[in-house]
Structures are given as C-alpha cells and as structure tokens.
N, C-alpha and C positions, 0 to 999 in steps of 0.2 A: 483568587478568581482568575480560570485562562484569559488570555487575550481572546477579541472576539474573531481574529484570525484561526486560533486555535480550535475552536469550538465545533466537531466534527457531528454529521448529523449518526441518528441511529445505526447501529449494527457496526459504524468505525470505532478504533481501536488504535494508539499509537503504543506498541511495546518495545518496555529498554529490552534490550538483552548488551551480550557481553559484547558484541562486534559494531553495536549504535545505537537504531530505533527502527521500529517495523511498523507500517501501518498495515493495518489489517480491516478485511472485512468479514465479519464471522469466521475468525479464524484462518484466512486464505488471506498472504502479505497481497498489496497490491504495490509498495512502493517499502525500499529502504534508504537509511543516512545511515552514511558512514564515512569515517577518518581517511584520507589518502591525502600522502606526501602531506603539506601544510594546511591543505584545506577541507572539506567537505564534500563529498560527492552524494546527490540523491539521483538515484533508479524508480521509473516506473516498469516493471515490470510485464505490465498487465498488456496482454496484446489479442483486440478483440476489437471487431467493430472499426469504428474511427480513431481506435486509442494503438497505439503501438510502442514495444518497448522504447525507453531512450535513459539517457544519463546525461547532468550538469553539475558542472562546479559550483558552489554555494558558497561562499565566504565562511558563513558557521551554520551551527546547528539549529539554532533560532528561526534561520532565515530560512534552511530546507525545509524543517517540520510548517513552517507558517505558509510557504509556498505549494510544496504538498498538500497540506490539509485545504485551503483555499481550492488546488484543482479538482479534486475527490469533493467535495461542496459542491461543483458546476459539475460532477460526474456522476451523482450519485445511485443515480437509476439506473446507468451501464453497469455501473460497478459491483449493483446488486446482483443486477444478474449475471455479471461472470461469475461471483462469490457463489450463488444459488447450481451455474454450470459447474464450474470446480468441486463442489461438495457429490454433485452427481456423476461424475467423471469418476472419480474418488470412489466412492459408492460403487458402480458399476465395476472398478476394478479389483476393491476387493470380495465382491460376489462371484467374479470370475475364478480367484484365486482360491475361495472358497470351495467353490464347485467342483 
C-alpha cells in the first residue's frame, strides 16, 4: 500500500522513465525528479496562474515524489485545467499543421 503522502487524486500519474520520475496529468508532466551531482533535484514545470516554474534539491527520491505529490493534492483544480489547456493547445496545433 502507498504512503498516504503518495496517494495522488484522479487523472495524476507518477511515471519511471529512464532519466527518474514524471508526474503527469493526463498525460501532460507537470513536475519531474531527477539524479544531479549527489542528490535530487525536483521541477515544477507548470507555469500558470499562481503556480510558476521553479526547482529544489531533495535529499532523495522518496522525499521529492512525497513532496510533489502533496503540492499537486492542494493544486488539483489548477492543474486540471492547464492539463485540460495543454491538450487544447496541442489539439489546435496539430489542426493547424493539418490544414
């Protein structure tokens, strides 16, 4: 059973890949962990509204992904909807290229 730090509401997403972990919301990352020099560095990415990109050192993995998933918890309604923006953004561009 996750922690209940872990515990992401609908539509998140935490994926490995080969460079760490992505959290995702419907498929658009909002945030990643990754390996630098001895330690951890986690990115929110997402810059929208009240939220703006930034990055911190993290001791480890544990503690970025728990920290993470804990902010995206108190964001989730934002987050939806830049997930909901980016998929339209997305959409609109490849119609363009379409056309």
């Amino acid at each position: 059973m996750k922690p209940v730090s872990h515990i992401l509401p609908d539509r998140f997403a935490w994926h490995r890949t080969d460079a760490g972990h992505d959290l995702c919301v419907d498929g658009t990352t909002i945030a990643e962990v990754r390996p630098l020099r001895d330690g951890i560095v986690l990115r929110i990415l997402v810059d929208m509204g009240d939220i703006a990109p930034f990055e911190m050192a993290v001791r480890c993995e544990e503690r970025a992904i728990g920290w993470a998933t804990q902010w995206a918890r108190q964001r989730a309604n934002l987050l939806y909807r830049h997930a909901d923006r980016q998929r339209a953004l997305q959409a609109d561009a490849e119609l363009a290229l379409a056309g």
